[in-house]
C-alpha positions in Angstrom: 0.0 0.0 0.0 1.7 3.0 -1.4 0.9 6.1 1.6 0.2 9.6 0.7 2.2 12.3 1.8 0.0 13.3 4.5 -0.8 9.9 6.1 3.1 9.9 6.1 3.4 13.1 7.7 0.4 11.7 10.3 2.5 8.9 10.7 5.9 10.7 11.8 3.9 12.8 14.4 2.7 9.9 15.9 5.5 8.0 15.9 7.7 10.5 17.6 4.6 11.2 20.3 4.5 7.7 21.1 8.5 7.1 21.0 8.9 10.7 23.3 6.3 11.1 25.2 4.3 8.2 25.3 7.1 4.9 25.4 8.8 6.7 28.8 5.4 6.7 30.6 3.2 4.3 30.0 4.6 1.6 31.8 4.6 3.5 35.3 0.9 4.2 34.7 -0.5 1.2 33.5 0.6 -1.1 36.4 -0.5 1.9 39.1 -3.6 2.3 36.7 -3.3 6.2 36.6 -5.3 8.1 34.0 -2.6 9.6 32.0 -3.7 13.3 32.0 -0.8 15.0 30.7 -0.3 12.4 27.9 -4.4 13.3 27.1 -4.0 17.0 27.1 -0.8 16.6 24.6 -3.2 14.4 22.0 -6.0 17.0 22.3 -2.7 20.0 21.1 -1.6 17.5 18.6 -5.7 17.0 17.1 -6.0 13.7 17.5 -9.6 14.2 19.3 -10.4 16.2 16.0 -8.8 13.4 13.6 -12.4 12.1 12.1 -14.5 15.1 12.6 -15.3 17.5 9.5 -13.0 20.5 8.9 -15.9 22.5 8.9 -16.4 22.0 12.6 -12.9 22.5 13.4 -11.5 18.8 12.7 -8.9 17.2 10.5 -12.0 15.3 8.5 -9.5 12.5 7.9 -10.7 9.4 6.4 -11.2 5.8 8.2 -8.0 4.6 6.5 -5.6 7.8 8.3 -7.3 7.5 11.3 -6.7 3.6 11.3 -3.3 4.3 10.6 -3.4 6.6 13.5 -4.4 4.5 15.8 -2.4 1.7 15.0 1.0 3.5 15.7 -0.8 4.8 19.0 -1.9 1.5 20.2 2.2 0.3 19.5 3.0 2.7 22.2 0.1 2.2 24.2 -2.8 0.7 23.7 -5.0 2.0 26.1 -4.6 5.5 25.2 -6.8 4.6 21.8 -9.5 4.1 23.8 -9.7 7.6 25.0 -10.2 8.1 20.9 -12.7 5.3 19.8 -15.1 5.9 21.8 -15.2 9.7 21.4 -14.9 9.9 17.6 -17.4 7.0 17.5 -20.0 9.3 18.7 -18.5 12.1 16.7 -19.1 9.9 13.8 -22.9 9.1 14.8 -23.4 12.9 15.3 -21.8 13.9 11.9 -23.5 11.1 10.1 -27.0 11.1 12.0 -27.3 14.2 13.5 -29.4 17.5 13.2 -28.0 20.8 11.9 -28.6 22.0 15.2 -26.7 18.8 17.1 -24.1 19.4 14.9 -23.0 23.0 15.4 -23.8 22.3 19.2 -21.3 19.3 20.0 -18.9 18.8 17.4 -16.9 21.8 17.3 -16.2 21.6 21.3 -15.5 18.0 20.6 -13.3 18.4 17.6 -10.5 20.6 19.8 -10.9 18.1 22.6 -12.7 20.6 25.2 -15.1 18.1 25.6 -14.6 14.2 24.8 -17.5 12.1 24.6 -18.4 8.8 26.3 -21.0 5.8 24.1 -23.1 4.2 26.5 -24.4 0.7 25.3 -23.7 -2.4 27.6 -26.0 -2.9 30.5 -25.3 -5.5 33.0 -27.7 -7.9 31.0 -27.3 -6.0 27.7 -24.0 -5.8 25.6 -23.7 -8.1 22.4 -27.5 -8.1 22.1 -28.0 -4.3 21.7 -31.6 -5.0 21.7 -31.6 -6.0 24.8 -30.7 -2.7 26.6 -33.7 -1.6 29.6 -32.7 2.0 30.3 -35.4 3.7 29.5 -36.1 7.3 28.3 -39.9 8.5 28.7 -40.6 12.2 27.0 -41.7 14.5 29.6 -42.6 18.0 28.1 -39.7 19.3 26.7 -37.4 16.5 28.3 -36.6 12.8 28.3 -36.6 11.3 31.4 -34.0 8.1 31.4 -33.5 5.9 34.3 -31.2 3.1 34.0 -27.5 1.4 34.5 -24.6 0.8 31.7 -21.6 -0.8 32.2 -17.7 -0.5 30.7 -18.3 3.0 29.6 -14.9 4.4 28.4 -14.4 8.2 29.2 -17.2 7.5 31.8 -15.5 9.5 34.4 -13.3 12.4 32.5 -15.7 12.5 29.6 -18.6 14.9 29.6 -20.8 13.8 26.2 -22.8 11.2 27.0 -24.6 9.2 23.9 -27.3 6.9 25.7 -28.4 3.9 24.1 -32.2 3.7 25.2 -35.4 2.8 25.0 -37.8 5.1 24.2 -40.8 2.3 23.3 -40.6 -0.7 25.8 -43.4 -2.2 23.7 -41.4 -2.1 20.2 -41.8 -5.3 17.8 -39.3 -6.2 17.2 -37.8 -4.5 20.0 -35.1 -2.6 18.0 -37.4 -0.8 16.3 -37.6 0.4 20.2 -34.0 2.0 20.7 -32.9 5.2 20.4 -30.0 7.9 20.8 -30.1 10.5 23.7 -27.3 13.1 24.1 -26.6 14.0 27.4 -24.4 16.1 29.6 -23.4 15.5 32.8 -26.1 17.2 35.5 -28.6 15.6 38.4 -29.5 12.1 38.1 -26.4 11.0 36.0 -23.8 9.4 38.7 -20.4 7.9 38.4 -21.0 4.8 40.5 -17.7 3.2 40.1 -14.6 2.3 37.9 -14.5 -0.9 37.0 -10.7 -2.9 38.2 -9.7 -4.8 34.8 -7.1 -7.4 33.4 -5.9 -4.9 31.1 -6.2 -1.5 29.3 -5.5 0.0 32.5 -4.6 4.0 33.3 -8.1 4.7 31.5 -11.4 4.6 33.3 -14.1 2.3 32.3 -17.2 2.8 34.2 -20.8 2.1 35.8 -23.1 4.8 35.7 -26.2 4.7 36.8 -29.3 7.1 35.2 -32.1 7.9 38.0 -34.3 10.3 36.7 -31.6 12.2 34.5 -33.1 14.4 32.1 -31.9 15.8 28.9 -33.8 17.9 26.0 -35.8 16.5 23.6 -33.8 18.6 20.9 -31.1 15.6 22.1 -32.4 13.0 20.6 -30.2 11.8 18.1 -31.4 12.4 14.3 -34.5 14.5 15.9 -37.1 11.0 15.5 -37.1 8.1 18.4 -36.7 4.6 17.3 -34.0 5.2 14.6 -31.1 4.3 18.0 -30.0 1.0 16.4 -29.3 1.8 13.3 -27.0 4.9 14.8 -25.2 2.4 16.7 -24.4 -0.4 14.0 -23.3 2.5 11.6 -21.2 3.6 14.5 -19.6 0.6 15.0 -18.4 0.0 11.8 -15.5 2.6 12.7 -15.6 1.0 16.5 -14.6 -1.8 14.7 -11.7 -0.6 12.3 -10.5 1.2 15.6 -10.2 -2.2 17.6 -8.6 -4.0 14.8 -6.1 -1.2 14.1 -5.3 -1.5 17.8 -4.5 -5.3 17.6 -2.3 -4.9 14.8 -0.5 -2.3 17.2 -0.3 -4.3 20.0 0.8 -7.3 17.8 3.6 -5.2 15.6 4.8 -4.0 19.5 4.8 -7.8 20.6 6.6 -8.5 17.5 9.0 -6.1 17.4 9.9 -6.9 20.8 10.4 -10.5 20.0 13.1 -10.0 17.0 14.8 -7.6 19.1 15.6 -10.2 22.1 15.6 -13.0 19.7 18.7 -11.5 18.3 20.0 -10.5 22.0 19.5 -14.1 23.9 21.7 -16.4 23.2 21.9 -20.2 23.9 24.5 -23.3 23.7 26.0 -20.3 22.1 24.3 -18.7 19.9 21.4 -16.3 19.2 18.0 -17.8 19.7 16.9 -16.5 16.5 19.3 -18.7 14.8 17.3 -21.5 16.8 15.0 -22.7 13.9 11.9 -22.9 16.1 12.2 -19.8 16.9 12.3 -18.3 13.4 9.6 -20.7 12.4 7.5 -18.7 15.1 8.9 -15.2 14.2 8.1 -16.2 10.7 4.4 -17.2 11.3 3.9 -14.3 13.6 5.1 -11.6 11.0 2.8 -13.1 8.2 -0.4 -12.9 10.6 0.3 -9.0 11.4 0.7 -8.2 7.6 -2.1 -10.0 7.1 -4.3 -8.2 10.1 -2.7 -4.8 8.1 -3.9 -5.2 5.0 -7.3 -6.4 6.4 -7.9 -3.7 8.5 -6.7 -0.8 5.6 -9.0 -2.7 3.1 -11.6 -2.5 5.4 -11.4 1.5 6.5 -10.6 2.2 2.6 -13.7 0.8 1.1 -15.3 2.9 4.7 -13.9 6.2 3.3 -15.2 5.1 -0.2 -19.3 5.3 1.5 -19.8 1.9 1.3 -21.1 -0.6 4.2 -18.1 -2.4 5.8 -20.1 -4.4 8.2 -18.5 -7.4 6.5 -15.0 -5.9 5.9 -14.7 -4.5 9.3 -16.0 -7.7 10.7 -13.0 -9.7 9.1 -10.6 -7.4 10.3 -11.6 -7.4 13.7 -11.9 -10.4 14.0 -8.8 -11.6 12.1 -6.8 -9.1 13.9 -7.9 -9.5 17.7 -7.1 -13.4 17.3 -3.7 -12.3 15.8 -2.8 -9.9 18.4 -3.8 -12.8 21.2 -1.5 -15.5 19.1 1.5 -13.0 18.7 1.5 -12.0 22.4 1.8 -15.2 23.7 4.2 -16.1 21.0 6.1 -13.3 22.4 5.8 -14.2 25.6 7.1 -17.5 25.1 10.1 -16.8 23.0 11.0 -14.4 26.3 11.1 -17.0 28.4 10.6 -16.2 31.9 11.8 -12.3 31.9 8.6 -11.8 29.5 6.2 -12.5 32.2 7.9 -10.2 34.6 7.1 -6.4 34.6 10.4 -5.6 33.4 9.7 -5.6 29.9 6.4 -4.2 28.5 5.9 -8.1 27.1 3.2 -9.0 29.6 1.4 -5.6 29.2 0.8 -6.6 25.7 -0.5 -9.9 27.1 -2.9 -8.7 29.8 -4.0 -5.5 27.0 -4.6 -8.6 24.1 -8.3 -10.4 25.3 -9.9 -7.0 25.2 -9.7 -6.7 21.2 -11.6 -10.0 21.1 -14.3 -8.8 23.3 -14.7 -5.3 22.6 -16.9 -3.9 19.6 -18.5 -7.2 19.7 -17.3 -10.8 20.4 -15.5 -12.8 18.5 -18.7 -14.9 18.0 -21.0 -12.1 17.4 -18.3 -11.4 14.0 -18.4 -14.6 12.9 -21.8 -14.8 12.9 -21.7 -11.0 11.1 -19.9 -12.5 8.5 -21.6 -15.4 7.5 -24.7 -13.6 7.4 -23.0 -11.2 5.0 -21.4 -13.8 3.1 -24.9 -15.9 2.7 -27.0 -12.7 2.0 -24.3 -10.8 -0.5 -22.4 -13.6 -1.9 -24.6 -16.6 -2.6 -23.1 -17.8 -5.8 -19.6 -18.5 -3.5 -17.5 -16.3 -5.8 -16.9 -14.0 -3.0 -13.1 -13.1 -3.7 -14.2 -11.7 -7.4 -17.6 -10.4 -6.3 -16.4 -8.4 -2.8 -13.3 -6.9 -5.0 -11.0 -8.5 -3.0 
């Protein structure tokens, strides 16, 4: 894939981020699980909370492709700092796309310079994969909606204040999708911070239960201006949730990876190099092919994104196809450390503990296969899918 100038020049600034600012401090926080603040405020001057948003409300309006590009040299240097992004521009992109004229010029501006970062509030704790699912409830009262109700894992939960609630506002919808809607919020009365929630990995960032009792926002918030269009917001959304998690796994792999080679070359045994051991070039071998492979997966996937086509199947693959990778080449890694990569003295075992979340997040692993077979069956029936998908 031949880069333009400017993803180039993208590229460089992250790079250089990451390797000064980034690489020096992200061990320290991640084990004492410290929100990284000053590493925040520096992507906000650098426009990275801008990246996806429209330059007419003061973003870069770069296309999915950049941005994945973005990410993935990001999530190298650490991962969890991409999730400040996703979930921010992911409501960005359901305003921009979905959004009123008015919703528009209200929140995208503020959020494009990174004054304001915004939090998507989906899983519930008997609601996640199954969207459809979700109780909180949101009942028009005069000029407000009223929403009561609980969501779990919400990213930018606590330093966030843009709140896009997944809801119901018809609890006797058939099919119940047709039920679900978008609210806006801010935070105000009746929207509390209840906890955040200790996890495996992707630590230093908050993720959050927040609980909704009688939390009322304007009607003019409603997402699109009409109720029931909510889950067809989110699965349009999620199509760039999706590039975003898969971009991260190929960072996190081409980290593990790099890593690997490096003390492959450095380790030796009945003297020589370990990387002149053949099982361990058979293993650096395998685990280089996967992470070009999750690349050109995940580019194919945000290009054909920035052409206005649905990716559900394309973005499917790559997540999918890239989180399993990213699992496979940290444990690879892992094991061709030896015992020193499972201490905290090498970053090894943070890309171990930050892996399982890429197979889990934006939808399971399951949940994509099952995306993609339904795409395959429905688009491709005649089985020439490699001609027919342009592949």
């Amino acid at each position: 894939m031949q880069l333009s100038e400017d993803q180039l020049t993208l590229v460089a600034t992250v790079r250089d981020f990451v390797k000064r600012e980034v690489m020096p401090a992200a061990t320290e926080l991640e084990l004492a699980d410290e929100y990284p603040h000053a590493l925040v405020a520096q992507m906000r001057e650098l426009g990275f909370f801008g990246a996806t948003i429209p330059e007419e409300y003061g973003g870069s309006g770069v296309g999915a492709e950049t941005y994945a590009l973005l990410i993935e040299e990001l999530s190298k240097g650490w991962m969890s700092l991409t999730g400040v992004l996703n979930t921010h521009l992911l409501v960005a992109h359901m305003i921009d796309t979905f959004g009123t004229p008015d919703q528009k010029e209200r929140f995208l501006p503020a959020m494009a310079q990174g004054e304001r970062r915004a939090a998507l509030c989906i899983t519930e704790p008997d609601a996640g994969t199954d969207v459809a699912a979700v109780k909180t409830s949101a009942v028009r009262d005069g000029d407000d909606y009223a929403v009561n109700g609980r969501k779990m894992f919400i990213t930018n939960g606590r330093y966030g204040s843009i709140y896009a609630i997944v809801c119901k506002t018809d609890l006797h919808a058939d099919p119940p999708h047709r039920g679900i809607s978008i609210l806006l919020g801010e935070k105000g009365p009746g929207l509390d911070v209840v906890r955040d929630i200790p996890k495996l990995g992707y630590r230093g960032v908050e993720t959050t239960e927040i609980a909704f009792e009688d939390y009322r926002t304007p009607a003019t918030n409603l997402l699109g201006g009409t109720e029931g269009e909510g889950f067809r917001h989110v699965m349009g959304g999620l199509e760039l949730g999706r590039i975003n998690v898969a971009a991260r796994s190929v960072g996190v792999a081409r980290a593990a990876l790099e890593a690997a080679m490096q003390y492959a070359q450095q380790r030796q045994t009945f003297g020589k190099p370990i990387a002149e051991h053949q099982a361990i070039q058979q293993k650096l071998a395998d685990m280089a092919t996967q992470v070009k492979a999750a690349h050109l997966l995940v580019m194919d996937a945000a290009r054909k994104k920035d052409l206005g086509q649905r990716v559900d199947l394309e973005a499917g693959m790559a997540k999918l196809f890239a989180s399993e990778t990213c699992l496979n080449v940290a444990i690879e890694a892992m094991r061709i450390h030896g015992g020193v990569g499972y201490t905290q003295d090498l970053p090894i075992e943070r890309y171990f503990r930050d892996a399982p979340l890429m197979i889990i997040g934006e939808g399971t692993n399951e949940i994509q296969r099952q995306v993609i077979a339904r795409n395959l069956l429905r688009n491709y029936s005649s089985g020439d899918f490699l001609f027919e998908a342009g592949l």
